[in-house]
C-alpha positions in Angstrom: 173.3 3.2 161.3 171.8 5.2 158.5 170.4 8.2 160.6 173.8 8.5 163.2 175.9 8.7 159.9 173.8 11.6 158.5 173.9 13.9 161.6 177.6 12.7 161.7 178.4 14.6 158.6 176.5 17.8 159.0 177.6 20.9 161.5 174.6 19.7 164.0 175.8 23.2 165.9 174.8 25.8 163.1 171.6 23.6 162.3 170.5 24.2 166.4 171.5 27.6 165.8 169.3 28.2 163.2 166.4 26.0 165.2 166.8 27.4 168.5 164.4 30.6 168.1 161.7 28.3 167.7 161.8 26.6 171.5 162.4 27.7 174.3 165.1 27.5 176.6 164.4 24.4 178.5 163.2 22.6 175.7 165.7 23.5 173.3 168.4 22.0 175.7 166.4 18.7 176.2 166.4 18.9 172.1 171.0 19.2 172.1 170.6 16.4 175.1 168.4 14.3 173.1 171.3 14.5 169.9 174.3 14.1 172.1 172.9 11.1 173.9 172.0 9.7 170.3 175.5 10.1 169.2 177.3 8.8 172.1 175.2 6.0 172.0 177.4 3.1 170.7 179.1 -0.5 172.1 182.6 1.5 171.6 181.2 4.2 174.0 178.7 3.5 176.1 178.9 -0.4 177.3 178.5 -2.7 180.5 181.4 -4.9 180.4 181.1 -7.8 182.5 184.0 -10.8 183.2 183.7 -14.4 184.4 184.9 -15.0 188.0 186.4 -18.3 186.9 188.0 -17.6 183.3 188.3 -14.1 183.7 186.7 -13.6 179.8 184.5 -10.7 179.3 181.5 -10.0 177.4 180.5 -6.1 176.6 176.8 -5.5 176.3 175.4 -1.8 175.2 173.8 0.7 177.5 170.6 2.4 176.1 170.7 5.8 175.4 167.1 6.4 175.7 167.0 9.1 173.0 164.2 9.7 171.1 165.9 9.6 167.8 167.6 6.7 168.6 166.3 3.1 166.6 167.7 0.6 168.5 167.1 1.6 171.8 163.7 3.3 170.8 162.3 -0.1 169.4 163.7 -2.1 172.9 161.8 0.8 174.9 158.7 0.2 173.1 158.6 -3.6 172.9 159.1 -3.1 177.2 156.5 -0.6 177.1 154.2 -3.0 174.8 154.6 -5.8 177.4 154.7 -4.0 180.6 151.2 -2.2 179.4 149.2 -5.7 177.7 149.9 -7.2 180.9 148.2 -4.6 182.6 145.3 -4.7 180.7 142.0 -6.4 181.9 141.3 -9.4 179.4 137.9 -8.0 177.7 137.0 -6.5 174.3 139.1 -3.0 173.8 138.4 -0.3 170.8 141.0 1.4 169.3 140.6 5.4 168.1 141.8 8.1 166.3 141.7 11.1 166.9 142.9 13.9 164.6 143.5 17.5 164.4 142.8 19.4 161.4 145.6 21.0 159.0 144.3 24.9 160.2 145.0 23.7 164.1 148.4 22.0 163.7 150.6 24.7 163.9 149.3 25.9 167.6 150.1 22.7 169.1 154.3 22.8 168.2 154.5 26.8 169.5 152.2 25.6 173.2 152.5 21.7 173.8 150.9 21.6 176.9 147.9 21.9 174.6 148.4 18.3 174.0 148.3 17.4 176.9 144.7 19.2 177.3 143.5 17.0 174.2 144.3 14.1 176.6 142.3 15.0 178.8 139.3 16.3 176.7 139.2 12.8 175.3 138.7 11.4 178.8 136.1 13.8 179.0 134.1 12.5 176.1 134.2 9.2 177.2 133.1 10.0 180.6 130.3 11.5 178.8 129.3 8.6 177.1 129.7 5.9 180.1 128.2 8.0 182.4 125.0 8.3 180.2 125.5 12.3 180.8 122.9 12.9 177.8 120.0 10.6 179.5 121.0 12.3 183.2 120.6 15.7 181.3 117.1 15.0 179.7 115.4 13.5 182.9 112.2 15.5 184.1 112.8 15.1 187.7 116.4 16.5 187.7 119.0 14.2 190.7 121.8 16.4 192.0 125.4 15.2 190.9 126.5 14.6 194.5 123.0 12.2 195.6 123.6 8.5 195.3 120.6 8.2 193.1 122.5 10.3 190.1 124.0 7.2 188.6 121.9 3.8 188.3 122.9 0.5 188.3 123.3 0.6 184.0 125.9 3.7 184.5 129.7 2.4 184.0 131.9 4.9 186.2 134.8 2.7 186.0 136.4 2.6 182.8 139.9 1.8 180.7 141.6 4.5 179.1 145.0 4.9 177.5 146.1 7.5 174.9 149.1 8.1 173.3 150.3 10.8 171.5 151.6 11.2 168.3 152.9 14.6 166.5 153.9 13.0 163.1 152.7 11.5 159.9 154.2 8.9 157.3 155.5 11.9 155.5 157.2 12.5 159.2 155.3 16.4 158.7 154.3 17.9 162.1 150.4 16.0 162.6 149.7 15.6 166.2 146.9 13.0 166.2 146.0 10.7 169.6 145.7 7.1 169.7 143.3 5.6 172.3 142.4 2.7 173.6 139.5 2.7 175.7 137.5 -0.3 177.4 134.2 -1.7 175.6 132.9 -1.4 179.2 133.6 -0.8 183.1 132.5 -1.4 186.7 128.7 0.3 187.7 128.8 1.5 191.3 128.2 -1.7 192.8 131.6 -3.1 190.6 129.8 -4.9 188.9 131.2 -5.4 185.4 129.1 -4.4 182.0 129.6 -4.4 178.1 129.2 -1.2 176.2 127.4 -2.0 173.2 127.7 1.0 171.0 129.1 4.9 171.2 127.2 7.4 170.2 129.5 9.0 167.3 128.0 11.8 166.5 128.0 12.9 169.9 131.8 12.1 169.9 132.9 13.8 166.7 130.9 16.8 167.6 132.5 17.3 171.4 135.6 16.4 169.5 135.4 19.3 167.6 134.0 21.8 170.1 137.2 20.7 172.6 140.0 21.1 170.2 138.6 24.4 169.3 138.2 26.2 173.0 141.6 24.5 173.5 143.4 26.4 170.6 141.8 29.3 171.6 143.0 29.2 175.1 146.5 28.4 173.9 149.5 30.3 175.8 151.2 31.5 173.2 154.6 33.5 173.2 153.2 36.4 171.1 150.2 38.4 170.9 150.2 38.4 166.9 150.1 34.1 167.3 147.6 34.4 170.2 145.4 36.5 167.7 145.7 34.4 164.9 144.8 31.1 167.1 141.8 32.5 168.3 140.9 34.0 164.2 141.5 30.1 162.9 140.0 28.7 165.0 136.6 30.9 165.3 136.5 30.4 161.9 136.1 26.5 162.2 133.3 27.0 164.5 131.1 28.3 161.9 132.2 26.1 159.1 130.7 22.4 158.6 133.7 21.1 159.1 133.8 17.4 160.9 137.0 17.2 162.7 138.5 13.5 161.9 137.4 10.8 163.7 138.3 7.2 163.4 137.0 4.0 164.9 138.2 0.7 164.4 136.5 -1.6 162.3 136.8 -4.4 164.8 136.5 -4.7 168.4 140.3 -5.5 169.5 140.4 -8.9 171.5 143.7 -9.0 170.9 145.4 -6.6 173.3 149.2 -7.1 173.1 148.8 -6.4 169.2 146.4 -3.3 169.7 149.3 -2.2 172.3 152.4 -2.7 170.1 150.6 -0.9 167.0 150.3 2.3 169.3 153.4 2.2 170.9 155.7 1.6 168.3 156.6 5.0 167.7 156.6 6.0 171.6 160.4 6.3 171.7 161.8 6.5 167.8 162.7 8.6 165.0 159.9 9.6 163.4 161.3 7.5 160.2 161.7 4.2 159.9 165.8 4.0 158.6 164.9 1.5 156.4 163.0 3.9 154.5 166.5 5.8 153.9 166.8 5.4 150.1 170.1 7.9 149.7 172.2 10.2 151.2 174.8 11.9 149.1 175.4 15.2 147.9 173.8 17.1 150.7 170.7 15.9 150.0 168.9 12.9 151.8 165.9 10.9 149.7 163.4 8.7 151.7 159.9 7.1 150.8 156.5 6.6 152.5 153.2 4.9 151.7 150.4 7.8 151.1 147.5 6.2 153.0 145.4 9.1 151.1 146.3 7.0 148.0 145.8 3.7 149.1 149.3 3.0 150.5 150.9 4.5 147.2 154.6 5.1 147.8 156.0 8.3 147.6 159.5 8.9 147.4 161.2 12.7 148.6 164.2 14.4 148.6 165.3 16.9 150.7 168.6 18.7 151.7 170.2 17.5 154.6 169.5 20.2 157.4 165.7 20.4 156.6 165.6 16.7 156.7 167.5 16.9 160.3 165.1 20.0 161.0 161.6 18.0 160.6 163.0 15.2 162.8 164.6 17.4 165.5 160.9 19.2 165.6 159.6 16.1 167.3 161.6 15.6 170.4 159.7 16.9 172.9 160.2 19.3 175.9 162.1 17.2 178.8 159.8 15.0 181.5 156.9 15.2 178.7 154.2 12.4 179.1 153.5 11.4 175.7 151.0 8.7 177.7 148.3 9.1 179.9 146.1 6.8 181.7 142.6 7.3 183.0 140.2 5.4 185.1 140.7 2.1 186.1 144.0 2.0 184.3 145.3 5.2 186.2 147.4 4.5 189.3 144.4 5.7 191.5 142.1 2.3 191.3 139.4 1.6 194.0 140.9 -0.7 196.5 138.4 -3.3 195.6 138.4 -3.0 192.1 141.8 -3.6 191.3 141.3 -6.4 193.1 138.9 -7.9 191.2 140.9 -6.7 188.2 143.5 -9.2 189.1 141.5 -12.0 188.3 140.3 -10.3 184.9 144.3 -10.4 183.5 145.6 -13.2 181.9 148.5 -12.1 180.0 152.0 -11.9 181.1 154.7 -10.0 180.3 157.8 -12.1 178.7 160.1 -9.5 180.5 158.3 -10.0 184.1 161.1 -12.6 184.9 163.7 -11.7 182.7 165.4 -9.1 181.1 164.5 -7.9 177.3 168.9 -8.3 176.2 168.4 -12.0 177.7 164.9 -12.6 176.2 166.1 -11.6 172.6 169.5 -13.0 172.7 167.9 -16.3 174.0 165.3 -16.1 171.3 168.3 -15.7 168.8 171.0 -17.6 169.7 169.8 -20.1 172.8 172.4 -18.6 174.9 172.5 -16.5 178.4 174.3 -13.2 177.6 174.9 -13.6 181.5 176.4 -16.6 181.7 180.2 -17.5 180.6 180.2 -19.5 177.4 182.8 -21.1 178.7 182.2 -22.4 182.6 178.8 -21.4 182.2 178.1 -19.2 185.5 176.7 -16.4 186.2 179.4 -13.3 185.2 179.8 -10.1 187.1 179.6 -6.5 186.1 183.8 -5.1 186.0 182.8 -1.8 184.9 180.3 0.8 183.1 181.0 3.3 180.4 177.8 5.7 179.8 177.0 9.3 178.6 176.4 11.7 181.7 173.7 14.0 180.7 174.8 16.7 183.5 178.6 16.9 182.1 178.2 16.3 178.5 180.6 13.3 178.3 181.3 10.2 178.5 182.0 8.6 182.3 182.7 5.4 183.8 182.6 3.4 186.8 184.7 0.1 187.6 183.7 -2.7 189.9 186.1 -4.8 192.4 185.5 -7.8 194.3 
């Protein structure tokens, strides 16, 4: 593979050297985990090797790393993810959005990135603005208390579908946190009933949008006081100018929800770079393209040393147990009993990996063979022993199996 051979042939010690002042200590060590893990992660080194209880032949099949800069294993983890998620979904019309940071922002988010998190949440926010007809409730003459039953009428949606992802790179693999959503063209009123939302009120959006990324820069918790001051100059600043934070909508309603799912998710668990887009590497110096979408997909082609290449990928692993998804409302784990039941009649796609694994799925797909079964005697093999990378020792273990 294009990427392993590149951080084969640099000193990846003096490059985390030089990288470490910019993390901390826990993340920083998830960061030399993440690299380790990605190196290890072959069918030499880490392997399930199973043998036929008839024949005795054996058939080795690769254990997933599960780094982050890993292609193989990333794109299996996000074709799971993809499946496990469109099966989840409720079978009605879904919109797909974008939201952006702007370039004077971007910088707070790598030095404090729970503050992506926070955007998560702000978007949920927004929408729960707009299904719970907030503005309406607000401009009513006889004000109803938040707590009465009467607050919300039988046209409020309480129960919604949210799901965003988050992203901290571009095509030109820079450091541009952005947050796919994908939000439900409707919901449940309070008597669970179900009901279409026929149009967002964008303005509204864009400008809560802008207001929410703003208060959440300037609350930031940042390591230094001179950062902290900056944050909160930048971002004051904004306030004052006309400046309308990006915000992009879908053309189309998305009645197509596996492929909705798979567009966001395909960079859940990979190198921000596609390897394919790996023109060179020689001399030190590594040269790549990507399609400027600023220039109507124009390519562009770079060069850079080595180490900074290694440096602007590295920059995207992110701290250790981070959730790079969240769900909200009726997509959360914490669903009205009732509800979710009625939810499970509204699904109607099924996962292709509910029944079997993704290695036989593929392989079927491929060859028309059971990478389970002997080729031979044609029953079911067993697992003789394990080989895998052991996070905790830094090296590569195994296990063997008797019967």
């Amino acid at each position: 593979m294009q990427l392993k051979h590149i951080f084969s042939n640099i000193n990846i010690a003096n490059l985390l050297l030089k990288i470490k002042k910019y993390f901390n200590d826990e993340h920083f060590s998830n960061i030399t985990e993440t690299i380790q893990k990605f190196q290890a992660c072959s069918l030499e080194k880490c392997f399930a090797l199973y043998e036929c209880p008839i024949c005795k032949a054996t058939h080795k099949f690769k254990v997933t790393c599960k780094s982050r800069l890993c292609p193989s294993c990333g794109k299996k983890y996000s074709a799971i993810w993809a499946e496990k998620t469109a099966s989840s979904l409720i079978d009605v019309k879904h919109r797909a959005v974008l939201f952006t940071i702007p370039k004077e922002l971007r910088e707070f988010f790598f030095y404090d990135r729970n503050l992506l998190t926070k955007l998560t949440y702000a978007i949920n926010d927004i929408f729960q603005y707009q299904f719970h007809n907030i503005k309406r409730k607000n401009e009513r003459v006889h004000k109803i208390g938040k707590y009465s039953k009467k607050y919300f009428t039988n046209s409020d949606i309480l129960h919604y579908g949210l799901i965003t992802v988050i992203h901290t790179f571009g095509r030109d693999f820079k450091w541009n946190p952005h947050i796919h959503a994908i939000v439900t063209l409707g919901g449940f009123n309070k008597n669970h009933k179900y009901l279409e939302k026929k149009y967002f009120h964008i303005n509204s959006i864009v400008g809560q949008w802008k207001k929410l990324v703003i208060d959440i820069v300037k609350n930031g918790n940042y390591e230094n006081e001179k950062l902290k001051k900056k944050a909160y100059h930048v971002a004051s600043q904004l306030y004052h100018k006309n400046t309308r934070f990006f915000f992009d909508v879908a053309k189309n309603d998305l009645n197509n929800n596996i492929k909705a799912i798979k567009y966001i998710g395909r960079y859940l668990s990979r190198a921000p770079i596609a390897e394919y887009k790996i023109i060179d590497y020689s001399d030190g110096n590594v040269t790549f393209y990507y399609e400027d979408l600023a220039n109507n997909k124009e390519r562009v082609e770079l060069t850079l040393d080595v180490e900074t290449f290694l440096s602007k990928l590295i920059i995207h692993i992110p701290p250790k147990h981070f959730k790079m998804i969240k769900r909200f409302g009726i997509y959360s784990r914490n669903v009205n009993k009732e509800i979710k039941s009625i939810m499970e009649t509204m699904r109607k796609y099924v996962s292709k990996y509910s029944k079997s694994t993704f290695y036989q799925i593929e392989t079927w797909d491929t060859f028309q063979v059971n990478p389970f079964y002997c080729f031979k005697c044609h029953v079911k093999m067993r697992i003789k022993e394990i080989t895998y990378f052991s996070s905790r020792t830094g090296s590569i273990r195994y296990k063997e199996y008797s019967y």
